[in-house]
PAVEXDO-8046 format. One record per atom (N, C-alpha, C): residue in three letters; chain; atom name; x, y, z. Coordinates in Angstrom, 2 decimals, decimal comma, always signed. Example, Ala and Ser with C-alpha at 12.3 -4.5 7.8 and 13.67 -1.06 7.14 Angstrom:
BEGIN
residu=ALA; chaine=A; atome=N; X=+13,19; Y=-5,69; Z=+7,80
residu=ALA; chaine=A; atome=CA; X=+12,30; Y=-4,50; Z=+7,80
residu=ALA; chaine=A; atome=C; X=+13,20; Y=-3,30; Z=+7,80
residu=SER; chaine=A; atome=N; X=+12,85; Y=-2,25; Z=+7,08
residu=SER; chaine=A; atome=CA; X=+13,67; Y=-1,06; Z=+7,14
residu=SER; chaine=A; atome=C; X=+12,90; Y=+0,03; Z=+7,87
This chain:
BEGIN
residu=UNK; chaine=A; atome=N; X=-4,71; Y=+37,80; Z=+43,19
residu=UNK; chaine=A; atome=CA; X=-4,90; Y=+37,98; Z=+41,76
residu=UNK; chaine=A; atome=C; X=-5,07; Y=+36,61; Z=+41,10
residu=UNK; chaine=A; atome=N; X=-6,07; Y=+36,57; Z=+40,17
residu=UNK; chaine=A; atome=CA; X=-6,16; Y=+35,10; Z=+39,30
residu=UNK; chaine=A; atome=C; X=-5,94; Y=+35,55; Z=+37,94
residu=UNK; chaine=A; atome=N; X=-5,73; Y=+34,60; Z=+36,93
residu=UNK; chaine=A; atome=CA; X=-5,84; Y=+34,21; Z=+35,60
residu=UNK; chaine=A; atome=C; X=-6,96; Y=+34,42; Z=+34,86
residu=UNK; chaine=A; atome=N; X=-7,97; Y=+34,63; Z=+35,77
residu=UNK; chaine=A; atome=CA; X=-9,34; Y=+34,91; Z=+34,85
residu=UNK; chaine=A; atome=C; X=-8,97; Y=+36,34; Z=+33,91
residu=UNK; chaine=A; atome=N; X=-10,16; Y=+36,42; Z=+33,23
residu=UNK; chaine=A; atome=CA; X=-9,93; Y=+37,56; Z=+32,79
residu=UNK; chaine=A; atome=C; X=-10,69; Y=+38,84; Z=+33,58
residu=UNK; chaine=A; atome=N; X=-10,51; Y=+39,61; Z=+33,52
residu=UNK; chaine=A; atome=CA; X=-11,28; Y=+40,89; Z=+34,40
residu=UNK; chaine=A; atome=C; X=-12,67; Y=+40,50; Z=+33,68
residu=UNK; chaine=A; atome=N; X=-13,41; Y=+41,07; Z=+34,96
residu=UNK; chaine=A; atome=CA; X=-15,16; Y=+40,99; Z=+34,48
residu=UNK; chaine=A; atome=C; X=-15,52; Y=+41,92; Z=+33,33
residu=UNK; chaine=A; atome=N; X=-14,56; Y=+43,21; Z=+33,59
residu=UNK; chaine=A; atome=CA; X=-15,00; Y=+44,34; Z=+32,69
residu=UNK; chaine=A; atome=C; X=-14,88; Y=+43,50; Z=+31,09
residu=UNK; chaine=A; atome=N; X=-13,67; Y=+43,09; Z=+30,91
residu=UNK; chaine=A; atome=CA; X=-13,94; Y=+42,25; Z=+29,43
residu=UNK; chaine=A; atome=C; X=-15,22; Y=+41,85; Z=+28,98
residu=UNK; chaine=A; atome=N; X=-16,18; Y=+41,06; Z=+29,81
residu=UNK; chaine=A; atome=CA; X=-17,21; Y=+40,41; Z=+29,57
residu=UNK; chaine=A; atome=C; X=-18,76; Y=+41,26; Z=+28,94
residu=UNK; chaine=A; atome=N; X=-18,21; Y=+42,68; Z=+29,64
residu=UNK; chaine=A; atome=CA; X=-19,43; Y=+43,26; Z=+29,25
residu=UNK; chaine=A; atome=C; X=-20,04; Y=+43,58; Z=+27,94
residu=UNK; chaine=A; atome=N; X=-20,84; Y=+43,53; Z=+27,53
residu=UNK; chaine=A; atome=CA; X=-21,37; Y=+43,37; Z=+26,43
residu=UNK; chaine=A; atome=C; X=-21,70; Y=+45,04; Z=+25,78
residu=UNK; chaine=A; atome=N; X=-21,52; Y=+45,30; Z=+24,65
residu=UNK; chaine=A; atome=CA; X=-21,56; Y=+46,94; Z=+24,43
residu=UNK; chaine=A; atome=C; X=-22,53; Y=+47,31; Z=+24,19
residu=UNK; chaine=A; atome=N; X=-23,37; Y=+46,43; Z=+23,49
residu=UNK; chaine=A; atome=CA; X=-24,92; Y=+46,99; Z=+23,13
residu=UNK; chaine=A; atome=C; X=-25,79; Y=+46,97; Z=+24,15
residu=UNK; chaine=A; atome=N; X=-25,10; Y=+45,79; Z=+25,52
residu=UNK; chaine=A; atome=CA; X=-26,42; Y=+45,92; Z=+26,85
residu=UNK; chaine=A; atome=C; X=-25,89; Y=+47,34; Z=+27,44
residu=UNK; chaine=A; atome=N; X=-24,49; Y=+47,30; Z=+27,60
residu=UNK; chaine=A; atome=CA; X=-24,32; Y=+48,29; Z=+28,69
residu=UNK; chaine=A; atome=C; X=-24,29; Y=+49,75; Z=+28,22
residu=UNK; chaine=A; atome=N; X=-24,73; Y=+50,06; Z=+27,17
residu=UNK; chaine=A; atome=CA; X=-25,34; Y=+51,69; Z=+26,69
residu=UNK; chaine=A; atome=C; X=-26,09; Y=+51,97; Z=+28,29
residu=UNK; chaine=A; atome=N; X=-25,70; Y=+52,68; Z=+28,52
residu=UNK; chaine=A; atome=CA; X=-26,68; Y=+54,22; Z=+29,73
residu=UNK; chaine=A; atome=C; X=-28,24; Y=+53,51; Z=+29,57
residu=UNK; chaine=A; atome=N; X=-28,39; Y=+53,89; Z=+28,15
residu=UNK; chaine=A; atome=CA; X=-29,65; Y=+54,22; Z=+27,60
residu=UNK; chaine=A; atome=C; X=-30,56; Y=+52,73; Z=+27,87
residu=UNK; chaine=A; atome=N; X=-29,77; Y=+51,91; Z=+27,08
residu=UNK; chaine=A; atome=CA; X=-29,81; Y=+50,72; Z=+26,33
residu=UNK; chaine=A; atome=C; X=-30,49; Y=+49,83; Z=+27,47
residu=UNK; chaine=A; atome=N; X=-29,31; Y=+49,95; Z=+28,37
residu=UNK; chaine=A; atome=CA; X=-29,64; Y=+49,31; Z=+29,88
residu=UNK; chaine=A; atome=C; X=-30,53; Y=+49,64; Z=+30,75
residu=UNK; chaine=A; atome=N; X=-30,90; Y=+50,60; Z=+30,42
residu=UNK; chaine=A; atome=CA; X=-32,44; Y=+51,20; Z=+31,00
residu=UNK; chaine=A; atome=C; X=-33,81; Y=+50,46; Z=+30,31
residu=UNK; chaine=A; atome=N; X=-33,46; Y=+50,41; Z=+29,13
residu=UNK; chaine=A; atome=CA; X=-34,86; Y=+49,53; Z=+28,12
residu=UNK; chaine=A; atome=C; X=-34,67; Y=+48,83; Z=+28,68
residu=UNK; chaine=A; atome=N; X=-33,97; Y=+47,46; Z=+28,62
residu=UNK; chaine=A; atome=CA; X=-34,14; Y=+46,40; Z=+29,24
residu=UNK; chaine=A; atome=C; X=-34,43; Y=+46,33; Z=+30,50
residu=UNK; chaine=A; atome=N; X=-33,80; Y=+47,14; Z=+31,06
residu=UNK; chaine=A; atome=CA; X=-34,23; Y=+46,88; Z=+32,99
residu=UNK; chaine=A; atome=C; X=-35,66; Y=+47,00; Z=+33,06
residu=UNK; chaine=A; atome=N; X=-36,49; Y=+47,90; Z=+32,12
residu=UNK; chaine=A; atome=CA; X=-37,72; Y=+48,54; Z=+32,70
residu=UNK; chaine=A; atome=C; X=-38,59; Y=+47,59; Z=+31,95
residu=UNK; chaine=A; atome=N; X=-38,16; Y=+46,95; Z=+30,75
residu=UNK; chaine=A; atome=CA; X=-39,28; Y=+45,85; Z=+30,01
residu=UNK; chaine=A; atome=C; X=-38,86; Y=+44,95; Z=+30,74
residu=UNK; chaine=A; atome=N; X=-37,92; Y=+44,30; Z=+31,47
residu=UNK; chaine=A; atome=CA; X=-38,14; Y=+43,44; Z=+32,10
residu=UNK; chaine=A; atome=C; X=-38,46; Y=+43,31; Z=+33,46
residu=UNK; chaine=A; atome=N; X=-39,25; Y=+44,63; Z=+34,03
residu=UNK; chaine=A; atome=CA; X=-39,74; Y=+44,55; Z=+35,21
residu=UNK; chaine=A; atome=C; X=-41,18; Y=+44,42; Z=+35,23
residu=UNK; chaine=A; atome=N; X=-41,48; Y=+45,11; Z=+33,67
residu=UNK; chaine=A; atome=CA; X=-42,96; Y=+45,55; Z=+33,36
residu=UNK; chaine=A; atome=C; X=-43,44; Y=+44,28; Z=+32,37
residu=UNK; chaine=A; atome=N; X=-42,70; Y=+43,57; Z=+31,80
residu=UNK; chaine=A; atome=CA; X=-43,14; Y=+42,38; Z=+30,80
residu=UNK; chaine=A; atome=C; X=-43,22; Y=+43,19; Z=+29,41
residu=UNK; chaine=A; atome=N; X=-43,85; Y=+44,14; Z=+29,49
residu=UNK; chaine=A; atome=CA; X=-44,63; Y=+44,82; Z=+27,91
residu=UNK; chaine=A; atome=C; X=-44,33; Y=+46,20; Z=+28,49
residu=UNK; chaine=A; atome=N; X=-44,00; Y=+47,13; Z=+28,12
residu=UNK; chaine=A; atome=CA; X=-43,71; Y=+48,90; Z=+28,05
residu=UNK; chaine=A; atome=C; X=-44,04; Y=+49,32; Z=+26,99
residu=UNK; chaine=A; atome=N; X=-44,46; Y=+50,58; Z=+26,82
residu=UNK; chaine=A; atome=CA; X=-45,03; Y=+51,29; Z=+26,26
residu=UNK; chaine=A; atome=C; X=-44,21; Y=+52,52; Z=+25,74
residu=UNK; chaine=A; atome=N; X=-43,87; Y=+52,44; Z=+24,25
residu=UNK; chaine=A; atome=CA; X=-42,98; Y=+53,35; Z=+24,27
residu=UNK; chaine=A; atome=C; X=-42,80; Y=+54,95; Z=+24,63
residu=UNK; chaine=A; atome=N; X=-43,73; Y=+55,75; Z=+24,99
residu=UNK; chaine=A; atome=CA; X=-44,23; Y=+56,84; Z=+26,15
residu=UNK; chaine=A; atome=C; X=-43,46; Y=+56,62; Z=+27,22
residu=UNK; chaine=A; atome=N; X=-43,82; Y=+55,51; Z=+27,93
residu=UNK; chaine=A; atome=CA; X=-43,77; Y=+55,56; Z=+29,37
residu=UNK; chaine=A; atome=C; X=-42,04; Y=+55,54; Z=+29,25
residu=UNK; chaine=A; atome=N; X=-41,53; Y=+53,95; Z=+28,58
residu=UNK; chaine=A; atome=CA; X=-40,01; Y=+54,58; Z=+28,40
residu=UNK; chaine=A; atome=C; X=-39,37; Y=+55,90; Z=+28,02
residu=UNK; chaine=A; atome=N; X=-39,73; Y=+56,22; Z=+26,96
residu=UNK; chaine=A; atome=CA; X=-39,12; Y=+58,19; Z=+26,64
residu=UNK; chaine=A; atome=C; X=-39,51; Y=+59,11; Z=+28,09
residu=UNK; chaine=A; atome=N; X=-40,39; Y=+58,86; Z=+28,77
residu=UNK; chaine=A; atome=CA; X=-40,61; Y=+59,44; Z=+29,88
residu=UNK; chaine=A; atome=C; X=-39,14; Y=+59,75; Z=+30,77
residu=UNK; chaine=A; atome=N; X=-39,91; Y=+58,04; Z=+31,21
residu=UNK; chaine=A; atome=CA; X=-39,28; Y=+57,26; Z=+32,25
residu=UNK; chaine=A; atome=C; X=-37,57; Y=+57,76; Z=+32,27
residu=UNK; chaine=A; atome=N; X=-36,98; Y=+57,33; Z=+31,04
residu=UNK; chaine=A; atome=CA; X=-35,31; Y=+57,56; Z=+30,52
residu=UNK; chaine=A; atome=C; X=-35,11; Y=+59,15; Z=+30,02
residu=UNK; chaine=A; atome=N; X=-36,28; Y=+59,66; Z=+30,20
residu=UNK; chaine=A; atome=CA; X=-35,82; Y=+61,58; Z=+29,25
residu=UNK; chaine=A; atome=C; X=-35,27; Y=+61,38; Z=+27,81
residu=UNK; chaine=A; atome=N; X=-35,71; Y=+60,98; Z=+27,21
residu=UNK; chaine=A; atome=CA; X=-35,36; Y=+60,62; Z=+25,79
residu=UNK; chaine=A; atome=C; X=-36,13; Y=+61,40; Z=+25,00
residu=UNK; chaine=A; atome=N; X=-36,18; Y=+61,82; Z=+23,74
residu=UNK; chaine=A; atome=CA; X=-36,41; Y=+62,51; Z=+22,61
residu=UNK; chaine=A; atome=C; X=-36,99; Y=+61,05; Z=+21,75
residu=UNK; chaine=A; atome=N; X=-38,34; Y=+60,90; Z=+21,23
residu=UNK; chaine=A; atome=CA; X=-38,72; Y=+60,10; Z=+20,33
residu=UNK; chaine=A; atome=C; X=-37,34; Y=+59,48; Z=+19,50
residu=UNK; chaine=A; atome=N; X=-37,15; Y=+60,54; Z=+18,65
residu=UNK; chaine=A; atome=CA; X=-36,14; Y=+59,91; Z=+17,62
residu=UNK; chaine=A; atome=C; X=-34,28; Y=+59,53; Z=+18,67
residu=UNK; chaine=A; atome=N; X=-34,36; Y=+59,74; Z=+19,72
residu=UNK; chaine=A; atome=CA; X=-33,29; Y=+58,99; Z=+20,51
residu=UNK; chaine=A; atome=C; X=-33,59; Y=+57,36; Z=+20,53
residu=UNK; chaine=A; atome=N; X=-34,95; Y=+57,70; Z=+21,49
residu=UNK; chaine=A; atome=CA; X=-35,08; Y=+56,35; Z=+21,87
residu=UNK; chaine=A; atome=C; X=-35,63; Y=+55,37; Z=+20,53
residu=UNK; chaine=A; atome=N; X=-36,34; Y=+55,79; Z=+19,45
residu=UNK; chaine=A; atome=CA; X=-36,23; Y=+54,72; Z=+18,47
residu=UNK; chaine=A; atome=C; X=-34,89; Y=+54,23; Z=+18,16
residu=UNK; chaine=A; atome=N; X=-34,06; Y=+55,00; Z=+18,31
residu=UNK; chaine=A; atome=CA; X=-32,16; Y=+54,43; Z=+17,70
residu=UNK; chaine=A; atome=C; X=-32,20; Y=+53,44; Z=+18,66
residu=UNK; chaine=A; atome=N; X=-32,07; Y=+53,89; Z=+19,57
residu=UNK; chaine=A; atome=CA; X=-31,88; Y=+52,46; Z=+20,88
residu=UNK; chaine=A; atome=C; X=-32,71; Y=+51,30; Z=+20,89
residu=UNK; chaine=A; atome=N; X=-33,94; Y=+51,65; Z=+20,67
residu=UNK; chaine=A; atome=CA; X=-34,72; Y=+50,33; Z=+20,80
residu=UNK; chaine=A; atome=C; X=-34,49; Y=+49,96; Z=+18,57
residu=UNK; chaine=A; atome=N; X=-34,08; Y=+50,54; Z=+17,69
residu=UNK; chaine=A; atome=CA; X=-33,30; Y=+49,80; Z=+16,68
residu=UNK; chaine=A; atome=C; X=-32,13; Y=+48,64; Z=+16,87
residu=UNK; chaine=A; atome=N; X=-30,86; Y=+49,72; Z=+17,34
residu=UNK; chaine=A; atome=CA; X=-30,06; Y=+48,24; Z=+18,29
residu=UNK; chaine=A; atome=C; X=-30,71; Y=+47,36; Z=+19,08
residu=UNK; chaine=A; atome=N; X=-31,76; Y=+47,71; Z=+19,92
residu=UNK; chaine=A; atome=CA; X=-31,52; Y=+46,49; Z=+20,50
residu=UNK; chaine=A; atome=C; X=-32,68; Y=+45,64; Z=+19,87
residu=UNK; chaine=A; atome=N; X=-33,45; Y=+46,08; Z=+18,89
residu=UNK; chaine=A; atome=CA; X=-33,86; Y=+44,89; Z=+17,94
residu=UNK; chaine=A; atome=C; X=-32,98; Y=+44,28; Z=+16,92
residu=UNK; chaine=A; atome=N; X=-32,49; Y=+44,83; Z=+16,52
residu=UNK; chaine=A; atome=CA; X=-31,66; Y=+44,13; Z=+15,53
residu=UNK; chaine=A; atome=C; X=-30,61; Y=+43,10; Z=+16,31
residu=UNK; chaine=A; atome=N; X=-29,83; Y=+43,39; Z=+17,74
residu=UNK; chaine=A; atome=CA; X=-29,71; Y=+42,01; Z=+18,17
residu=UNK; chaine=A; atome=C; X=-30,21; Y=+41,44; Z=+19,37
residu=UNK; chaine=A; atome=N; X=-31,54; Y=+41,34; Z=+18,63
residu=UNK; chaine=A; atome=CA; X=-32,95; Y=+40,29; Z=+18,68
residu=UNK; chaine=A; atome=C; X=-32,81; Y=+40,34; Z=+20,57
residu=UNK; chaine=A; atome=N; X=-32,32; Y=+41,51; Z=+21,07
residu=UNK; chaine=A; atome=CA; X=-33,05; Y=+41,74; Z=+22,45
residu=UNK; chaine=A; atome=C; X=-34,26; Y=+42,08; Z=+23,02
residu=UNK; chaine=A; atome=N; X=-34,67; Y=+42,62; Z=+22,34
residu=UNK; chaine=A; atome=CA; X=-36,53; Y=+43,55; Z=+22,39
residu=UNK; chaine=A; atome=C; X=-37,05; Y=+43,09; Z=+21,02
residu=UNK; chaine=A; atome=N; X=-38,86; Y=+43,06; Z=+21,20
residu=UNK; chaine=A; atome=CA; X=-39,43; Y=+42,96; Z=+19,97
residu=UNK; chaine=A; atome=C; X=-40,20; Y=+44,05; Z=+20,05
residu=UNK; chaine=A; atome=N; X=-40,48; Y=+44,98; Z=+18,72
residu=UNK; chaine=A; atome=CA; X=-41,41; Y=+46,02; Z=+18,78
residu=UNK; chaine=A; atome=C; X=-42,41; Y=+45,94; Z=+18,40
residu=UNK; chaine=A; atome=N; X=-43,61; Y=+45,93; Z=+18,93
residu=UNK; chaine=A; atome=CA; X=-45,02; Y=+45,51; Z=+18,72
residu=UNK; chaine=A; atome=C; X=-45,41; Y=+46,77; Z=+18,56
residu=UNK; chaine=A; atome=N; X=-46,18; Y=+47,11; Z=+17,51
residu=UNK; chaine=A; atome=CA; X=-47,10; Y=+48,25; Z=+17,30
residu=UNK; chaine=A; atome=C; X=-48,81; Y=+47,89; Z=+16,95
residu=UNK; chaine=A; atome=N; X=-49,93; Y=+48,36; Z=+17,82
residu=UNK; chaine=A; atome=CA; X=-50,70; Y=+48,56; Z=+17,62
residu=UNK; chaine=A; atome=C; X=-51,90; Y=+49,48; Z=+17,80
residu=UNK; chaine=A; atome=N; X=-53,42; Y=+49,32; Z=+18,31
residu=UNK; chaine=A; atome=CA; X=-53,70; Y=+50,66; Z=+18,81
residu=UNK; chaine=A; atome=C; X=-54,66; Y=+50,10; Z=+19,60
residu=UNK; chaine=A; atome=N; X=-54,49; Y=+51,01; Z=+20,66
residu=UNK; chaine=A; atome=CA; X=-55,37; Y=+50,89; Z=+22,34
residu=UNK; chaine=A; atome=C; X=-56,44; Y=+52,28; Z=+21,85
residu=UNK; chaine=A; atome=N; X=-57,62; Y=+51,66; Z=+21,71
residu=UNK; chaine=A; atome=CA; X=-58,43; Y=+52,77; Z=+20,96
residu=UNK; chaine=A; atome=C; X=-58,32; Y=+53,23; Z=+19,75
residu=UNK; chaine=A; atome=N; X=-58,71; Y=+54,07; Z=+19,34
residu=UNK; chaine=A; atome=CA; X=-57,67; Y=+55,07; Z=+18,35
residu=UNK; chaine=A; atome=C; X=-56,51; Y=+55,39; Z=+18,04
residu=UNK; chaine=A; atome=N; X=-56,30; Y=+55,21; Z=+19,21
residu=UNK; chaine=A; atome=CA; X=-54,37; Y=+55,30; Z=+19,32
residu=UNK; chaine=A; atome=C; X=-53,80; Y=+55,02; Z=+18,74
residu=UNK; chaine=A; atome=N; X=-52,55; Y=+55,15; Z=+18,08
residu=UNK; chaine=A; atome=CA; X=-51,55; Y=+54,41; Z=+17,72
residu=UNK; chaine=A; atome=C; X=-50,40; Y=+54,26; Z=+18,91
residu=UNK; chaine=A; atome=N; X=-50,28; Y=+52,43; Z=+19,34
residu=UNK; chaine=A; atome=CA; X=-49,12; Y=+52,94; Z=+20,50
residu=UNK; chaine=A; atome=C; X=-48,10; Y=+51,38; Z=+19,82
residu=UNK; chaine=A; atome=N; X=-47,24; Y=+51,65; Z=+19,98
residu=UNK; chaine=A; atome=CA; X=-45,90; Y=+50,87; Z=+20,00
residu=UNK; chaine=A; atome=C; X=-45,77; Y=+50,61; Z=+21,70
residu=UNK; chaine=A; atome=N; X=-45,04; Y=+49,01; Z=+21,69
residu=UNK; chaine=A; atome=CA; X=-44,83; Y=+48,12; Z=+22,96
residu=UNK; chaine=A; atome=C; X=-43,48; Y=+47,63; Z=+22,65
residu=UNK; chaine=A; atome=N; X=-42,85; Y=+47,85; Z=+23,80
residu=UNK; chaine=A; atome=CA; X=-41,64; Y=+46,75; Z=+23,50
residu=UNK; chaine=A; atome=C; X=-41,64; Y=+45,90; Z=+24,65
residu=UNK; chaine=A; atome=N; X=-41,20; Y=+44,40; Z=+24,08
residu=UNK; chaine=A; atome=CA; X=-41,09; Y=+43,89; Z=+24,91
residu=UNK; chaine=A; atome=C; X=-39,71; Y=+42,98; Z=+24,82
residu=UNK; chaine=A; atome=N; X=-39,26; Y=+42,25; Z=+26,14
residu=UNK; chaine=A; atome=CA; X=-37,77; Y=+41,75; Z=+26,43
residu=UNK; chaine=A; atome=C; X=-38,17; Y=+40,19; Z=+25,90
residu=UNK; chaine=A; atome=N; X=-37,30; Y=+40,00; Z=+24,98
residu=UNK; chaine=A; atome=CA; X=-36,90; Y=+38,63; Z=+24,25
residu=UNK; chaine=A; atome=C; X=-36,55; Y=+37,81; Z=+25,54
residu=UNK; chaine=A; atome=N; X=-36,59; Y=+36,08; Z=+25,29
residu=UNK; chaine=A; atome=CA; X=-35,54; Y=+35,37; Z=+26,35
residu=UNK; chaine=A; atome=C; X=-33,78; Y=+35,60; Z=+26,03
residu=UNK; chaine=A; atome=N; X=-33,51; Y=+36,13; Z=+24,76
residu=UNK; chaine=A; atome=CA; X=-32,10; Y=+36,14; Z=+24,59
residu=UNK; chaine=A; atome=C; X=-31,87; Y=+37,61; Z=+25,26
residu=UNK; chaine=A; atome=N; X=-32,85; Y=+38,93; Z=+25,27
residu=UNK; chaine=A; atome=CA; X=-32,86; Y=+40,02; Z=+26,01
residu=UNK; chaine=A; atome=C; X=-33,03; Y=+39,83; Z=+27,29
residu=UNK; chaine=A; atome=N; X=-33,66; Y=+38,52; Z=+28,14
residu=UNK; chaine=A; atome=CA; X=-33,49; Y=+38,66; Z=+29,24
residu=UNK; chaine=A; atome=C; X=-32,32; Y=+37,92; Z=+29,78
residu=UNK; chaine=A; atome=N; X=-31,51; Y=+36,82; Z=+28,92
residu=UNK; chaine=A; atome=CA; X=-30,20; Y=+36,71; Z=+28,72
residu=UNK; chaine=A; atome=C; X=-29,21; Y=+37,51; Z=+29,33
residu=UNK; chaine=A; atome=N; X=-29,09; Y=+38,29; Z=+28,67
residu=UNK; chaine=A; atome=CA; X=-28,34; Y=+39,24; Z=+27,81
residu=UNK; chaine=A; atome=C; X=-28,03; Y=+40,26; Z=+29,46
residu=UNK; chaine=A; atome=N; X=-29,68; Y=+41,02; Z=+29,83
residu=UNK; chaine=A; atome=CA; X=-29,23; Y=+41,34; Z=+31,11
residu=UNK; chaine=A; atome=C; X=-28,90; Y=+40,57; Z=+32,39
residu=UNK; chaine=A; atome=N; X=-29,67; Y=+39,49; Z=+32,07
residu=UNK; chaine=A; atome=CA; X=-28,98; Y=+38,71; Z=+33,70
residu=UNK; chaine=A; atome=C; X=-27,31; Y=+38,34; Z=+33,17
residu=UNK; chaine=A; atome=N; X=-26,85; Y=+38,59; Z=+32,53
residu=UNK; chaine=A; atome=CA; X=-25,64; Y=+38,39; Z=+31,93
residu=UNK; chaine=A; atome=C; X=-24,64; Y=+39,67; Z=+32,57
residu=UNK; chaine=A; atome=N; X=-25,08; Y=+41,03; Z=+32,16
residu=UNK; chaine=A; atome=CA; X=-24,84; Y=+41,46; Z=+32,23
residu=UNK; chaine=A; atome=C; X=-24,60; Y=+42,25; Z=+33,93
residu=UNK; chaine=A; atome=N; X=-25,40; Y=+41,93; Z=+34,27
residu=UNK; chaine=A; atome=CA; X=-25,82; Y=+42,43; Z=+36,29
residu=UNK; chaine=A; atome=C; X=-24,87; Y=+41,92; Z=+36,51
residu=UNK; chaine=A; atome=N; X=-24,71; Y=+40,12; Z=+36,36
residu=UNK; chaine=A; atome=CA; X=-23,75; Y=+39,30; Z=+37,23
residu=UNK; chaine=A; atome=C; X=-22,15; Y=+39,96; Z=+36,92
residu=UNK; chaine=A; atome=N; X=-21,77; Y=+40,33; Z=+35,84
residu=UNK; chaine=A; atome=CA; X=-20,49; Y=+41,12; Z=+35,11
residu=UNK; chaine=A; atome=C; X=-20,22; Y=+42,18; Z=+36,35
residu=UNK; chaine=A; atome=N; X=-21,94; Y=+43,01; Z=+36,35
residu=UNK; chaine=A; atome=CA; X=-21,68; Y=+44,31; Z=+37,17
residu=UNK; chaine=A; atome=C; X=-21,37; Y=+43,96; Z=+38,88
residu=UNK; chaine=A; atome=N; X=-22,10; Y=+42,66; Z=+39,15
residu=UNK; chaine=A; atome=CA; X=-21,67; Y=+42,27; Z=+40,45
residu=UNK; chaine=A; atome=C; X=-20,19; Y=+41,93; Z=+40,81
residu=UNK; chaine=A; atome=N; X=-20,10; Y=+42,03; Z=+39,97
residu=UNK; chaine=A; atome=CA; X=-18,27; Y=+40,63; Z=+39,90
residu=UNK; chaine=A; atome=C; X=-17,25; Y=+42,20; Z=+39,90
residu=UNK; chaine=A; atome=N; X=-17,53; Y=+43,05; Z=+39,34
residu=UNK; chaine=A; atome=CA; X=-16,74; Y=+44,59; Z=+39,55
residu=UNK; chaine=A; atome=C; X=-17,27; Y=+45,08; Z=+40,85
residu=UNK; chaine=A; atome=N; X=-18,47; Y=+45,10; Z=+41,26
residu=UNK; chaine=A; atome=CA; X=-18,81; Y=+45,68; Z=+42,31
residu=UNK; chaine=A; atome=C; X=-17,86; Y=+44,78; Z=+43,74
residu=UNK; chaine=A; atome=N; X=-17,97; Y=+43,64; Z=+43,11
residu=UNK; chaine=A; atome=CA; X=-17,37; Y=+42,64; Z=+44,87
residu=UNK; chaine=A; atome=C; X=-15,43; Y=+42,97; Z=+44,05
residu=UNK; chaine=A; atome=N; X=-14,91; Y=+43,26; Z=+43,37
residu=UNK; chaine=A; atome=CA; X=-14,05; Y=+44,16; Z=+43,60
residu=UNK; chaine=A; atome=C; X=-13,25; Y=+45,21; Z=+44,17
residu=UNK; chaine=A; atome=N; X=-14,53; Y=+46,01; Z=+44,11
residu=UNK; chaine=A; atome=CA; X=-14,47; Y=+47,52; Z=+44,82
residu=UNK; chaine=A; atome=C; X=-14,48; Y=+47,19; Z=+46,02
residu=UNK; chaine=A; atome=N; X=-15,77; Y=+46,95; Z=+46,59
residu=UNK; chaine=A; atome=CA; X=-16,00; Y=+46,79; Z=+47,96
residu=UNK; chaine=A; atome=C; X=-14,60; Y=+46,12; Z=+48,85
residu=UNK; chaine=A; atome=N; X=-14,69; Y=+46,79; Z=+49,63
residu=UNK; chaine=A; atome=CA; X=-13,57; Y=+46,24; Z=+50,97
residu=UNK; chaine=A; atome=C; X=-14,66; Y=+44,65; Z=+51,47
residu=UNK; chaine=A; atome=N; X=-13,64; Y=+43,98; Z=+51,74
residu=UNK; chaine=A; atome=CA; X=-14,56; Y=+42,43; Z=+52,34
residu=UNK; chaine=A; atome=C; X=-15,71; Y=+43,03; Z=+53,34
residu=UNK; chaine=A; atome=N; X=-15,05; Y=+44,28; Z=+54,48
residu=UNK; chaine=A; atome=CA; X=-16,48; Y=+44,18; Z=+55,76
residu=UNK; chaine=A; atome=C; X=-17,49; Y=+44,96; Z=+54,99
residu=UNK; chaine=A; atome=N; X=-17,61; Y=+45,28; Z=+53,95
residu=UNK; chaine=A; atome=CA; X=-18,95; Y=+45,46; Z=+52,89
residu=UNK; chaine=A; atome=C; X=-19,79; Y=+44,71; Z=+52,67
residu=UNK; chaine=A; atome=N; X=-19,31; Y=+43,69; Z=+52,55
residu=UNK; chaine=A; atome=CA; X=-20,06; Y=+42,33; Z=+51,32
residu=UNK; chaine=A; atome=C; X=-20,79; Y=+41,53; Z=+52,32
C-alpha cells in the first residue's frame, strides 16, 4: 500500500460519462466525426447526444463544426488538444485501476 492517492480520485467526471467517453474515443480515432455516424455508432437519440457533445463543448473538449456536404446540412465534431488531453489522461487513470485488479501473472 502507498500514500498516493487511489487512481479512481483522478478521474475526471465529464470524460468518464459512458456516453461522453465514447465521443471522444471515436473523434479521436476518426480526427473529424460526423454527428450521424456517432448517434449510430453510441445508440443515442439526436437530442441525447447533442446534451453530451454540449458538455463536452463547453469544457472546450470537442468543437462543433456545422456545415453542408451538398445540400445537406451535417454537423462534425471534432477532438480539441485539451480533448485529446483530457482522454489520454483519462486511459492512463483506467490503466492504473486495471494493474490493480489484475493478479501480477496477468500483466
Amino acid at each position: 500500500m502507498t500514500s498516493d492517492p487511489h487512481p479512481v480520485t483522478g478521474l475526471d467526471d465529464v470524460v468518464h460519462q459512458r456516453v461522453r467517453l465514447g465521443i471522444l474515443t471515436i473523434a479521436h480515432e476518426a480526427r473529424r466525426v460526423e454527428f450521424g455516424f456517432l448517434r449510430t455508432q453510441l445508440a443515442l437519440t439526436a437530442g441525447n447526444l447533442s446534451q453530451h457533445l454540449g458538455v463536452l463543448e463547453s469544457a472546450g473538449l470537442v468543437e462543433v463544426e456545422k456545415g453542408y456536404e451538398g445540400k445537406r446540412g451535417r454537423t462534425w465534431i471534432i477532438l480539441t488538444a485539451a480533448g485529446n488531453t483530457a482522454l489520454a489522461e483519462e486511459i492512463g487513470r483506467l490503466k492504473q485501476l486495471i494493474a490493480r485488479f489484475e493478479p501480477p501473472e496477468d500483466r
